[in-house]
PDB file of N, CA, C and O in Angstrom:
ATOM      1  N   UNK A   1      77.844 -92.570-102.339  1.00  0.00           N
ATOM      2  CA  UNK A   1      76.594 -92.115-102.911  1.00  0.00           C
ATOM      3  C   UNK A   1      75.510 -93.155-102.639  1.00  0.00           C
ATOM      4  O   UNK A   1      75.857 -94.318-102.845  1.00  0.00           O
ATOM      5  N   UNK A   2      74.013 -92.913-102.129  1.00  0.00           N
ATOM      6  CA  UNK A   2      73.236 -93.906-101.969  1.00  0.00           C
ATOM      7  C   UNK A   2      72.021 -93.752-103.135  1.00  0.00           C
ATOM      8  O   UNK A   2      71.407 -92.809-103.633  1.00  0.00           O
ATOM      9  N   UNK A   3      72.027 -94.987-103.261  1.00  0.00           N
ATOM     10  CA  UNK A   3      71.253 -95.140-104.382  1.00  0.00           C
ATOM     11  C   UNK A   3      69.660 -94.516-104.379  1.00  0.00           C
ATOM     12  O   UNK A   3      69.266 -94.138-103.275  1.00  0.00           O
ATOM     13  N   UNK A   4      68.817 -94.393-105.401  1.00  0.00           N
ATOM     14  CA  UNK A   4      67.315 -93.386-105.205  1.00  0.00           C
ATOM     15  C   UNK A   4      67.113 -94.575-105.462  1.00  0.00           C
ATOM     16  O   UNK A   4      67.843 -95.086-106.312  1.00  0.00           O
ATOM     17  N   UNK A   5      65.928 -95.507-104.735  1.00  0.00           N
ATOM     18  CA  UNK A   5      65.280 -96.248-105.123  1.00  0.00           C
ATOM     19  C   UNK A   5      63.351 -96.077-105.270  1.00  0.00           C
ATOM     20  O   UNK A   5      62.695 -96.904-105.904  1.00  0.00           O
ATOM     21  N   UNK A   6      62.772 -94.983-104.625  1.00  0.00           N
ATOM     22  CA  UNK A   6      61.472 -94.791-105.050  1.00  0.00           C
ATOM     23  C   UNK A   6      61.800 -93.579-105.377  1.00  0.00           C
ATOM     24  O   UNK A   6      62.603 -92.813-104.843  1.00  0.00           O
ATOM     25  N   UNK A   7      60.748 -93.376-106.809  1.00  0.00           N
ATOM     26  CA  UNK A   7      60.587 -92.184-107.471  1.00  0.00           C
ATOM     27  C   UNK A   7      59.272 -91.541-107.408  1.00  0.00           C
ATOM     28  O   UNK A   7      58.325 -92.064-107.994  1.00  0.00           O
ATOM     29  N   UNK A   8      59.136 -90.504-106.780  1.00  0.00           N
ATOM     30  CA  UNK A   8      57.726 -89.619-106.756  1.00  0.00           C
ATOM     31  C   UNK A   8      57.564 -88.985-107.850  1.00  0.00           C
ATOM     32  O   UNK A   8      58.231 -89.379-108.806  1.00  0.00           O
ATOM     33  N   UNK A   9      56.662 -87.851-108.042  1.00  0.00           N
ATOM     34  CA  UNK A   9      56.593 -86.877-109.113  1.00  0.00           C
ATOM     35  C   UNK A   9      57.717 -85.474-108.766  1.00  0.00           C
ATOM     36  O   UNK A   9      57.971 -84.672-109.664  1.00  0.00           O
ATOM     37  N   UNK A  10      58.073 -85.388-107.935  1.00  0.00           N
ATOM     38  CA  UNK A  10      59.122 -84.466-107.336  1.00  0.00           C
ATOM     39  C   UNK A  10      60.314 -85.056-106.434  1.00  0.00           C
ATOM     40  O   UNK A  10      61.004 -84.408-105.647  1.00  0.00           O
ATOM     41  N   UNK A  11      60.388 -86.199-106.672  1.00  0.00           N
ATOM     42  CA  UNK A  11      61.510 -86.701-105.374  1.00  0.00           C
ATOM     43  C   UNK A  11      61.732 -88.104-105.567  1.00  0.00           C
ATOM     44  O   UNK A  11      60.855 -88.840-106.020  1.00  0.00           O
ATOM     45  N   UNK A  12      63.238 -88.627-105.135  1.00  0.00           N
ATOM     46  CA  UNK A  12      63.958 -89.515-105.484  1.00  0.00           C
ATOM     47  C   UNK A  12      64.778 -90.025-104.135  1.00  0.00           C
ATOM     48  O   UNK A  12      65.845 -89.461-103.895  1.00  0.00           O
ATOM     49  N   UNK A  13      64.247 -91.227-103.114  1.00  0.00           N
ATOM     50  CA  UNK A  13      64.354 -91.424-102.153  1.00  0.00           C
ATOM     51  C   UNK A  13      65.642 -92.451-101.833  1.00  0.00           C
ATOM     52  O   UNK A  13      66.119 -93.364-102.506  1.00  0.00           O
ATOM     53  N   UNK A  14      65.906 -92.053-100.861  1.00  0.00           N
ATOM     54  CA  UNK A  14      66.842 -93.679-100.771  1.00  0.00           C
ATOM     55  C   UNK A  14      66.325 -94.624 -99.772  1.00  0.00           C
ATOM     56  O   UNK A  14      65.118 -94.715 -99.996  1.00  0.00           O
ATOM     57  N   UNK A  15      66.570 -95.194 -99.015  1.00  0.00           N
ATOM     58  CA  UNK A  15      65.847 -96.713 -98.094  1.00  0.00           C
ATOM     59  C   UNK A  15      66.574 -95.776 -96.873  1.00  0.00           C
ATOM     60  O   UNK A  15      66.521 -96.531 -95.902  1.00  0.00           O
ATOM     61  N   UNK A  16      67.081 -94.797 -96.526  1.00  0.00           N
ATOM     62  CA  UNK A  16      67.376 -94.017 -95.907  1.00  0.00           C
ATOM     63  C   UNK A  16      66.399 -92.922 -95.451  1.00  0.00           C
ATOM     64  O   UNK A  16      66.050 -92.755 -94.282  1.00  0.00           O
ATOM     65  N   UNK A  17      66.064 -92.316 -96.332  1.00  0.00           N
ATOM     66  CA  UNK A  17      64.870 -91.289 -96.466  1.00  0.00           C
ATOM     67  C   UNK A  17      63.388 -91.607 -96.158  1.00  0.00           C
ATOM     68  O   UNK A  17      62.572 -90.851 -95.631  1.00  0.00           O
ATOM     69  N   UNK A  18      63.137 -93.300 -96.736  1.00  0.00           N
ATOM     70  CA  UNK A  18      61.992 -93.774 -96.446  1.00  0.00           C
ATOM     71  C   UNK A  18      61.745 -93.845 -95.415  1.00  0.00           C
ATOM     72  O   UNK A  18      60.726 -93.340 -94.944  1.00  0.00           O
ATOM     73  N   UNK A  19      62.979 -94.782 -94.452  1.00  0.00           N
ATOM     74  CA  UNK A  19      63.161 -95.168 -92.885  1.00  0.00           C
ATOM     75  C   UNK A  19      62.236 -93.887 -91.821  1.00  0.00           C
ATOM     76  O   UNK A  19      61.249 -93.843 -91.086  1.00  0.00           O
ATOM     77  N   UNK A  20      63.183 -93.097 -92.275  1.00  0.00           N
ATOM     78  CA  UNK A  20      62.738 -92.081 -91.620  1.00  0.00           C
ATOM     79  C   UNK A  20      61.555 -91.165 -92.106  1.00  0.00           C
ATOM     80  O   UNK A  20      61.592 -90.110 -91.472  1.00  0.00           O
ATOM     81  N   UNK A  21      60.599 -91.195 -92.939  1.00  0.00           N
ATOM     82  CA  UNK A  21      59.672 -90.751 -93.483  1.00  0.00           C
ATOM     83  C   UNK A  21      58.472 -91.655 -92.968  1.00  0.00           C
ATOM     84  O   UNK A  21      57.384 -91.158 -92.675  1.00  0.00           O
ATOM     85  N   UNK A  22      58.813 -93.395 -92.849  1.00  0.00           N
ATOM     86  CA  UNK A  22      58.241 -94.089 -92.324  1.00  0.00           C
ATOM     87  C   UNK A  22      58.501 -94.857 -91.413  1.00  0.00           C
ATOM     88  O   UNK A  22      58.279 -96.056 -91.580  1.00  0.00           O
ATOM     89  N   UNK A  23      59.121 -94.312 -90.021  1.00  0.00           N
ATOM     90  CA  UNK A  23      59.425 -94.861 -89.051  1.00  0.00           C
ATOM     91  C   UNK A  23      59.706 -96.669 -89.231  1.00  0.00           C
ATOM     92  O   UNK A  23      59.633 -97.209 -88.127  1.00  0.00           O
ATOM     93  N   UNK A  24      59.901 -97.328 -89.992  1.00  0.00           N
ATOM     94  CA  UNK A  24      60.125 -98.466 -89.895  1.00  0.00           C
ATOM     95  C   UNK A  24      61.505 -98.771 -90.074  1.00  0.00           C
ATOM     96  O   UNK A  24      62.005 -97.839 -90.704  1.00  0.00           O
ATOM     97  N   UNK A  25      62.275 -99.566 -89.835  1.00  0.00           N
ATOM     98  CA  UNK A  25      63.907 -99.660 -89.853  1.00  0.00           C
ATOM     99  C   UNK A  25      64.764 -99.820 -91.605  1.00  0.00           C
ATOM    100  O   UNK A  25      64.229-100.349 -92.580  1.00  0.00           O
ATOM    101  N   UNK A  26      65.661 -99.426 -91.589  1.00  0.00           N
ATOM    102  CA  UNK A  26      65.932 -99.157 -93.000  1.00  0.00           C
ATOM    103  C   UNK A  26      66.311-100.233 -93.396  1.00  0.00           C
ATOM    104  O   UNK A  26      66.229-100.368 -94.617  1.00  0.00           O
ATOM    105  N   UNK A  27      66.840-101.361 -92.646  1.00  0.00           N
ATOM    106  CA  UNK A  27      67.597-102.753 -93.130  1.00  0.00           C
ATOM    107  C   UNK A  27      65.561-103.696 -93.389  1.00  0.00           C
ATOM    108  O   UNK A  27      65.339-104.515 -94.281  1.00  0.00           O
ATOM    109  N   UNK A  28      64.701-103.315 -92.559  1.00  0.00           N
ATOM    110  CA  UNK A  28      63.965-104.158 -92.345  1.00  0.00           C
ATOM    111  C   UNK A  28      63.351-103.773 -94.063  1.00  0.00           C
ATOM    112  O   UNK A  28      62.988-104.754 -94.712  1.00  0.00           O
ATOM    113  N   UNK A  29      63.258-102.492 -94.692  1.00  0.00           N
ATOM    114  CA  UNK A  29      62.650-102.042 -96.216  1.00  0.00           C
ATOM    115  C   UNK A  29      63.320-102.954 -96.710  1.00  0.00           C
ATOM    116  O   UNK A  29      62.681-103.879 -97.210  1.00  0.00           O
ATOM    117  N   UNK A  30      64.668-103.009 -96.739  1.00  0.00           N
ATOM    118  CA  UNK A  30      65.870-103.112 -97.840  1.00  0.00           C
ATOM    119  C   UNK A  30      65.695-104.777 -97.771  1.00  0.00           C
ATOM    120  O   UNK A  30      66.174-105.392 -98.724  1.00  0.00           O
ATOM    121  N   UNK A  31      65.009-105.596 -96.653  1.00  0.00           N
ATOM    122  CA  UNK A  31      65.371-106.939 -96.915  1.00  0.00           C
ATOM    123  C   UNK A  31      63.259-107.010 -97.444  1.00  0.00           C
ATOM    124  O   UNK A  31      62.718-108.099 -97.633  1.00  0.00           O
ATOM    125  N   UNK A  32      62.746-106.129 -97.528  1.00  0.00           N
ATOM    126  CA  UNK A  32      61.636-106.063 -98.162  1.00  0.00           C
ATOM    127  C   UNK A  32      61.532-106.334 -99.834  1.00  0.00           C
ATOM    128  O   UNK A  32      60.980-107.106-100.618  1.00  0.00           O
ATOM    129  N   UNK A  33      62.674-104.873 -99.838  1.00  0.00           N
ATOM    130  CA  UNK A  33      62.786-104.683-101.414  1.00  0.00           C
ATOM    131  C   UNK A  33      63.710-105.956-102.147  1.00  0.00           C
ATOM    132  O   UNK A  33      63.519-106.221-103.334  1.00  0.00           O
ATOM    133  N   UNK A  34      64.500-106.546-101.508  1.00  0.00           N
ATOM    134  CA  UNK A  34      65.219-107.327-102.116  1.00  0.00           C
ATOM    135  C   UNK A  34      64.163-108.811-101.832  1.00  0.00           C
ATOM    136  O   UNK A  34      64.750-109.883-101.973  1.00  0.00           O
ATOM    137  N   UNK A  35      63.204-108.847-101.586  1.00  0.00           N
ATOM    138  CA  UNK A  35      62.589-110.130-101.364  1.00  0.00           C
ATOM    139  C   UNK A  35      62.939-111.064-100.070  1.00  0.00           C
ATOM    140  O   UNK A  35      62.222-112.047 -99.880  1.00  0.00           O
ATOM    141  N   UNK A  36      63.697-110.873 -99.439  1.00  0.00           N
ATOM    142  CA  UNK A  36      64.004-111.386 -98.284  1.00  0.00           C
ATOM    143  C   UNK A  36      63.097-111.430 -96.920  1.00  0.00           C
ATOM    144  O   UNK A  36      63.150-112.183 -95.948  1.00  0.00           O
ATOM    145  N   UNK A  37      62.354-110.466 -97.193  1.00  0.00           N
ATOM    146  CA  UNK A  37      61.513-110.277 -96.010  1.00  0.00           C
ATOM    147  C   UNK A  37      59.653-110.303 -96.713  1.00  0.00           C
ATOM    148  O   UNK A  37      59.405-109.697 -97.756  1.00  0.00           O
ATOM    149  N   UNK A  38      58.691-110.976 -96.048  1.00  0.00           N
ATOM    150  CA  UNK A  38      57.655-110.310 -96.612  1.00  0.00           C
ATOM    151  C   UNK A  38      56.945-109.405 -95.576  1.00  0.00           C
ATOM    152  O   UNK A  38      56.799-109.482 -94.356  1.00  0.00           O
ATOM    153  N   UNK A  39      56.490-108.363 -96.691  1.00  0.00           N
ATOM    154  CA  UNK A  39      55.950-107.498 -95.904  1.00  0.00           C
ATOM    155  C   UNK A  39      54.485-107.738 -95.221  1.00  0.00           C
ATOM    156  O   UNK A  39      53.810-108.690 -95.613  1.00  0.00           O
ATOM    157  N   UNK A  40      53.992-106.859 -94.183  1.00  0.00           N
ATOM    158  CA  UNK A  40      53.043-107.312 -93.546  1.00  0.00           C
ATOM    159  C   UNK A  40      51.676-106.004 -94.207  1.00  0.00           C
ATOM    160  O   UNK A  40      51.975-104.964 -94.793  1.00  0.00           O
ATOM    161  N   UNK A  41      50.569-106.355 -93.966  1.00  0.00           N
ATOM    162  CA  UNK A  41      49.995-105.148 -94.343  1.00  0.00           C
ATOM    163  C   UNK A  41      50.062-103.730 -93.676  1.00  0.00           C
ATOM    164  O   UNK A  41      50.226-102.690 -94.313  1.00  0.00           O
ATOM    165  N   UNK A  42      49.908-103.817 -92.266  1.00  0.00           N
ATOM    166  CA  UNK A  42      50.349-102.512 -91.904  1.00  0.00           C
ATOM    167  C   UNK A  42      51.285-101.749 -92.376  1.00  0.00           C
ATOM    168  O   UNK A  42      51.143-100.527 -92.418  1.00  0.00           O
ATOM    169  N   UNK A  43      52.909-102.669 -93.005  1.00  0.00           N
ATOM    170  CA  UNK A  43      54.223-102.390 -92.841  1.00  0.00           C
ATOM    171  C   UNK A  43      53.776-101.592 -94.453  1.00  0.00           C
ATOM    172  O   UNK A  43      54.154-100.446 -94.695  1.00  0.00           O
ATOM    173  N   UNK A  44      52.978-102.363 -95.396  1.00  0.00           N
ATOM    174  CA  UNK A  44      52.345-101.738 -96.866  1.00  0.00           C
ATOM    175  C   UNK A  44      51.620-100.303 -96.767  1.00  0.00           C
ATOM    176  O   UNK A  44      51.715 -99.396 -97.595  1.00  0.00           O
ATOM    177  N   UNK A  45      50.845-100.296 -95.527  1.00  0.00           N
ATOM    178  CA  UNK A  45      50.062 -98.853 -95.855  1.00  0.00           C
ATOM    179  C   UNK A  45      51.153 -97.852 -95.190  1.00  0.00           C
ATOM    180  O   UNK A  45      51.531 -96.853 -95.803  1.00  0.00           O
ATOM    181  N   UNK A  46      51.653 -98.195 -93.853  1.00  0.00           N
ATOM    182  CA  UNK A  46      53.288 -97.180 -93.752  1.00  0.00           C
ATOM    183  C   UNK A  46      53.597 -96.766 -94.686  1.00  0.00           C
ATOM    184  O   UNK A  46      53.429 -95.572 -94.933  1.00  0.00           O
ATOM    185  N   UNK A  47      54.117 -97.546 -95.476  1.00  0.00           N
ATOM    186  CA  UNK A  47      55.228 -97.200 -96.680  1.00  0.00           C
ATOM    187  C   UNK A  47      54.314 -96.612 -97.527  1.00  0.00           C
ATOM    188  O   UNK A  47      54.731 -95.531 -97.945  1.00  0.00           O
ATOM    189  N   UNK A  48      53.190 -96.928 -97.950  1.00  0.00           N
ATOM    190  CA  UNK A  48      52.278 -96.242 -98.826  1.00  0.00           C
ATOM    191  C   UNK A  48      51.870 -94.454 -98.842  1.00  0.00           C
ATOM    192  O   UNK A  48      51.905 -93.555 -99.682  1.00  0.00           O
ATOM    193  N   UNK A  49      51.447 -94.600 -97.262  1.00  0.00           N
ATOM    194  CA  UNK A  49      51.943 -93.085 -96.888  1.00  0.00           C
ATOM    195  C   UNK A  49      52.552 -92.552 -96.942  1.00  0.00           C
ATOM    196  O   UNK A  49      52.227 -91.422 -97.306  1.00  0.00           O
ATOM    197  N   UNK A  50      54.004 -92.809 -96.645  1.00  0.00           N
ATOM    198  CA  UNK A  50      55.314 -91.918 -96.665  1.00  0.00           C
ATOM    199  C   UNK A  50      55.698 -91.547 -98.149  1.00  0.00           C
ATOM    200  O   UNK A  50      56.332 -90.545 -98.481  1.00  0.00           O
ATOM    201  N   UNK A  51      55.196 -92.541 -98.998  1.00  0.00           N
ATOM    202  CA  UNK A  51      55.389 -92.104-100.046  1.00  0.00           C
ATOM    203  C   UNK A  51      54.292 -91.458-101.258  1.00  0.00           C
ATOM    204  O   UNK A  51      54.394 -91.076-102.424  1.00  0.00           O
ATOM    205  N   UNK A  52      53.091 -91.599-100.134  1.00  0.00           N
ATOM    206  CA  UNK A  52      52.183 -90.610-100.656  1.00  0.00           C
ATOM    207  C   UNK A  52      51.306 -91.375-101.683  1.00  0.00           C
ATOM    208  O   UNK A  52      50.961 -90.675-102.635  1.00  0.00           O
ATOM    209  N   UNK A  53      50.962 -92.391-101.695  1.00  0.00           N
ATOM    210  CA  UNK A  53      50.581 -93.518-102.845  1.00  0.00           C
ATOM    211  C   UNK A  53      49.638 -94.137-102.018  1.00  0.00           C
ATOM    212  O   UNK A  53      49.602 -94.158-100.788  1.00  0.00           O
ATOM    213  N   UNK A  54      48.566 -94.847-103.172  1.00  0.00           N
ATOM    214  CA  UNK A  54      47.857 -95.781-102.343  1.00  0.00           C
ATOM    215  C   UNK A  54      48.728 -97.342-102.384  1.00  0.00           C
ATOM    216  O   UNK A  54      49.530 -97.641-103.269  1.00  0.00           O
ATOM    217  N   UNK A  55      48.336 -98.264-101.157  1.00  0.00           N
ATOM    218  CA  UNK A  55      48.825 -99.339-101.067  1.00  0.00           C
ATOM    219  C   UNK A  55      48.534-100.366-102.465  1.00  0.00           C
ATOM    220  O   UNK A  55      48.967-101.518-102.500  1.00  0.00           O
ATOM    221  N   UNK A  56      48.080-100.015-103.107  1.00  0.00           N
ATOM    222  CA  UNK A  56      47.630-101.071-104.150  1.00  0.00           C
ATOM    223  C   UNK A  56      49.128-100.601-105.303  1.00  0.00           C
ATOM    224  O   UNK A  56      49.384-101.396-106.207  1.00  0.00           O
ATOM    225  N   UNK A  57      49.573 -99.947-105.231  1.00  0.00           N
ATOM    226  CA  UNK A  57      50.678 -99.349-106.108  1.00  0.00           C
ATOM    227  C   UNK A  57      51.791-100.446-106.287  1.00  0.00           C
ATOM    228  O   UNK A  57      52.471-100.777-107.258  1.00  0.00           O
ATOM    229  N   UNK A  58      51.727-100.857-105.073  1.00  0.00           N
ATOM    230  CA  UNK A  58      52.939-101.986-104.574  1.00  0.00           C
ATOM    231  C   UNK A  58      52.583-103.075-105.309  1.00  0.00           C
ATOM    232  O   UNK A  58      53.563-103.790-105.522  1.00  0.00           O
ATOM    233  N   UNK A  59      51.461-103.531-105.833  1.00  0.00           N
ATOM    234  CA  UNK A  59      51.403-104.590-106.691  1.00  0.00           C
ATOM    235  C   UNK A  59      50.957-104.597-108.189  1.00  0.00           C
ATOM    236  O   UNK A  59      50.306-105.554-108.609  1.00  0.00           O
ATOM    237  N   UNK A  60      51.273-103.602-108.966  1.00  0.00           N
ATOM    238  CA  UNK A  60      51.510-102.973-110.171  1.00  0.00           C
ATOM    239  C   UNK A  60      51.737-104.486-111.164  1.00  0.00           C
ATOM    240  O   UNK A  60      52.661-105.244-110.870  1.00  0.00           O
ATOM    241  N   UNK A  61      50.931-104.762-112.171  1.00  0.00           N
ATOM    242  CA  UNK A  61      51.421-106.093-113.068  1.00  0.00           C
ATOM    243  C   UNK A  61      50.077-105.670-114.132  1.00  0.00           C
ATOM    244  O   UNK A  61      48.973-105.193-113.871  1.00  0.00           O
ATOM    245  N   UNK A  62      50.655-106.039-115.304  1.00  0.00           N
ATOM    246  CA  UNK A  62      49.980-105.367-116.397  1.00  0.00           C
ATOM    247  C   UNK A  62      48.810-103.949-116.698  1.00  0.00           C
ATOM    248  O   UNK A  62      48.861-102.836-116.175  1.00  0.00           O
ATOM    249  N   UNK A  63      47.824-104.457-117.690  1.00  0.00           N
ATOM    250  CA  UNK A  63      46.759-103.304-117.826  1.00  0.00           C
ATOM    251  C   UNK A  63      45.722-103.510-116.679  1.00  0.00           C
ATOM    252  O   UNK A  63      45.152-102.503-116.260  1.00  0.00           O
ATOM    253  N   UNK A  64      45.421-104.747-116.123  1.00  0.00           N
ATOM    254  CA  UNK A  64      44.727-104.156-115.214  1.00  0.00           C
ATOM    255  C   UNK A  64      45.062-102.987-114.113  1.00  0.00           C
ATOM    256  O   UNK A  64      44.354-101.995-113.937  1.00  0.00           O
ATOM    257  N   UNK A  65      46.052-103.233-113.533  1.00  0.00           N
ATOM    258  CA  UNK A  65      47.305-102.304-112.667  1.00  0.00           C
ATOM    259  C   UNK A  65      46.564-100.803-113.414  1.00  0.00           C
ATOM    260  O   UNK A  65      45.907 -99.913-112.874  1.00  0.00           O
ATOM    261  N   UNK A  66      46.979-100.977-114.821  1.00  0.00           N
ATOM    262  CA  UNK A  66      46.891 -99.405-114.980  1.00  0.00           C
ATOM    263  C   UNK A  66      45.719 -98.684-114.980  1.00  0.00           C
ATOM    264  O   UNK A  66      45.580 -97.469-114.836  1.00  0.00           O
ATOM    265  N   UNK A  67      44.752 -99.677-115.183  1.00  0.00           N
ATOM    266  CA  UNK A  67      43.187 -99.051-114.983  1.00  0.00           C
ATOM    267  C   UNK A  67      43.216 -98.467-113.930  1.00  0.00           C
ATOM    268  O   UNK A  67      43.215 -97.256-113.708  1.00  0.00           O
ATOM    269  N   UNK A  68      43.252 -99.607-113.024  1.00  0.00           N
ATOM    270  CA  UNK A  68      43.538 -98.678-111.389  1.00  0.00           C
ATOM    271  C   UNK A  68      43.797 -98.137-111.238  1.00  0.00           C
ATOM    272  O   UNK A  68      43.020 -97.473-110.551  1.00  0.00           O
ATOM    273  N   UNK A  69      45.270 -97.368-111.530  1.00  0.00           N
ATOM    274  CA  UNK A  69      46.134 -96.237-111.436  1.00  0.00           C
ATOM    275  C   UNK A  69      45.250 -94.873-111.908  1.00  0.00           C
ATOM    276  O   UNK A  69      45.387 -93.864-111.216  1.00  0.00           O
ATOM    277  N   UNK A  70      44.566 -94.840-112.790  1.00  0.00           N
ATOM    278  CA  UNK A  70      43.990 -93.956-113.461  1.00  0.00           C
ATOM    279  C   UNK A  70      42.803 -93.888-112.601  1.00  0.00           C
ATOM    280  O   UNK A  70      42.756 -92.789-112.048  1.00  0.00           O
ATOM    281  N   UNK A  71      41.906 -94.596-112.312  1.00  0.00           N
ATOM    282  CA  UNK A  71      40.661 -94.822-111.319  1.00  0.00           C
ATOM    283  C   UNK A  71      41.208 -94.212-110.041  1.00  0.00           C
ATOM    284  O   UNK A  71      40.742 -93.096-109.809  1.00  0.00           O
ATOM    285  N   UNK A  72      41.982 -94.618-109.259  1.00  0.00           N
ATOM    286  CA  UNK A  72      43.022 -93.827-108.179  1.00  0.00           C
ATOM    287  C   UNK A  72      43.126 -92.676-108.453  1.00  0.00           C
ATOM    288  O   UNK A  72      42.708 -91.898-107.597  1.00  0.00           O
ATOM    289  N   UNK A  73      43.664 -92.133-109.625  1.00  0.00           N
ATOM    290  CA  UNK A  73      44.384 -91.196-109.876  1.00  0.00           C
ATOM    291  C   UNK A  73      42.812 -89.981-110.002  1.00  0.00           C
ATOM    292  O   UNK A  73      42.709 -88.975-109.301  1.00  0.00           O
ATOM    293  N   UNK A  74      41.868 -90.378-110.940  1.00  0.00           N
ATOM    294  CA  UNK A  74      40.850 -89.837-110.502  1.00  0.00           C
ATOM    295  C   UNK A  74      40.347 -89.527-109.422  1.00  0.00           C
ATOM    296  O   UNK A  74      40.196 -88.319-109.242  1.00  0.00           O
ATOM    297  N   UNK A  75      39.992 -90.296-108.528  1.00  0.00           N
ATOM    298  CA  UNK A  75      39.311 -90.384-107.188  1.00  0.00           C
ATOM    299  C   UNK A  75      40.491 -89.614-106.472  1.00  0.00           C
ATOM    300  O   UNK A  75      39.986 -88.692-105.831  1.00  0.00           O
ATOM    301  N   UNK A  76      41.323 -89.623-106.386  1.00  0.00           N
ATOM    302  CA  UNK A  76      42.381 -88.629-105.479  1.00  0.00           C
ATOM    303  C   UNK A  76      42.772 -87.597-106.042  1.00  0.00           C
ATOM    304  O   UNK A  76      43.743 -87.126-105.451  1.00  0.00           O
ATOM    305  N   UNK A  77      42.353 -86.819-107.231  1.00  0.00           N
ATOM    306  CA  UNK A  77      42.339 -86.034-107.891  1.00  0.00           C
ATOM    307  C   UNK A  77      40.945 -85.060-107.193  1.00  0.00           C
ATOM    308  O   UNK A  77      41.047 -83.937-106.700  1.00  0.00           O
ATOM    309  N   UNK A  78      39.499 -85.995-107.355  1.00  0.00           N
ATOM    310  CA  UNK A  78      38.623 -85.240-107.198  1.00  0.00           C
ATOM    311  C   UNK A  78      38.417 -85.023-105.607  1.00  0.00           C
ATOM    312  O   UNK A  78      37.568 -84.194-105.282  1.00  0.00           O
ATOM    313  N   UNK A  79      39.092 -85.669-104.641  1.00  0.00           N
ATOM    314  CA  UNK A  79      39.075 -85.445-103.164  1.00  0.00           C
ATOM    315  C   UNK A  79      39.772 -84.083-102.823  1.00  0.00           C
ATOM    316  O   UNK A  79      39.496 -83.257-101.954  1.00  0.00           O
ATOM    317  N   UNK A  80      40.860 -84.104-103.871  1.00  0.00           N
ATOM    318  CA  UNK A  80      42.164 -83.146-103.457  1.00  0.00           C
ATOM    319  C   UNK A  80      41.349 -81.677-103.749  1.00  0.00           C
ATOM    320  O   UNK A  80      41.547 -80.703-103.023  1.00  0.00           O
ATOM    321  N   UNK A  81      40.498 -81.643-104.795  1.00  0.00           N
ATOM    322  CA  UNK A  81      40.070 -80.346-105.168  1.00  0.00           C
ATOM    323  C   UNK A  81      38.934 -80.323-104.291  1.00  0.00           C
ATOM    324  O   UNK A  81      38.839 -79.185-103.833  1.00  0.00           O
ATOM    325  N   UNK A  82      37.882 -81.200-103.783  1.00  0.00           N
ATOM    326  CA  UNK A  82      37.413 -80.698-103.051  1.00  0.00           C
ATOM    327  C   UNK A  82      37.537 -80.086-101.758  1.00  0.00           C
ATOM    328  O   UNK A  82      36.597 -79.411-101.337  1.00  0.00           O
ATOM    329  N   UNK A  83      38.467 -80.221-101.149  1.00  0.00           N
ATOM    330  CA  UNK A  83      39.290 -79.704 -99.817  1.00  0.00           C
ATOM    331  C   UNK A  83      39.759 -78.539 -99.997  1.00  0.00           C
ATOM    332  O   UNK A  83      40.405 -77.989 -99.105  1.00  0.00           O
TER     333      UNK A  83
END
């Protein structure tokens, strides 16, 4: 069984699923996620895409974090309906 390690609002991925969602190699995430590797910015907005998020998500740490999230969450709220 492989483990879900990102959670969407509909979906539960493994470092398997990402790989291939975001063309980048699955050992190269996994030594990401475990701290072994740092990531580069390109390698951040990849992954940001595939998982449908903005890149700022990845650095989530208290209430400021969540202002953002909500400010984001607005602004990609009101893009989505205008389209």
């Amino acid at each position: 069984m492989k483990a879900a390690i990102f959670h969407g609002p509909h979906q539960a991925l493994t470092i398997e699923d990402l790989s291939g969602l975001s063309g980048l190699h699955a050992s190269y995430i996994g030594q990401i996620e475990r701290g072994v590797k740092k990531s580069s910015l390109n390698s951040i907005s990849v992954l940001a895409l595939a998982l449908g998020i903005a890149p700022g998500r990845f650095f989530d740490d208290g209430p400021a974090a969540e202002e953002l999230h909500r400010l984001d969450d607005a602004v990609r709220a009101s893009t989505t309906s205008e389209r």
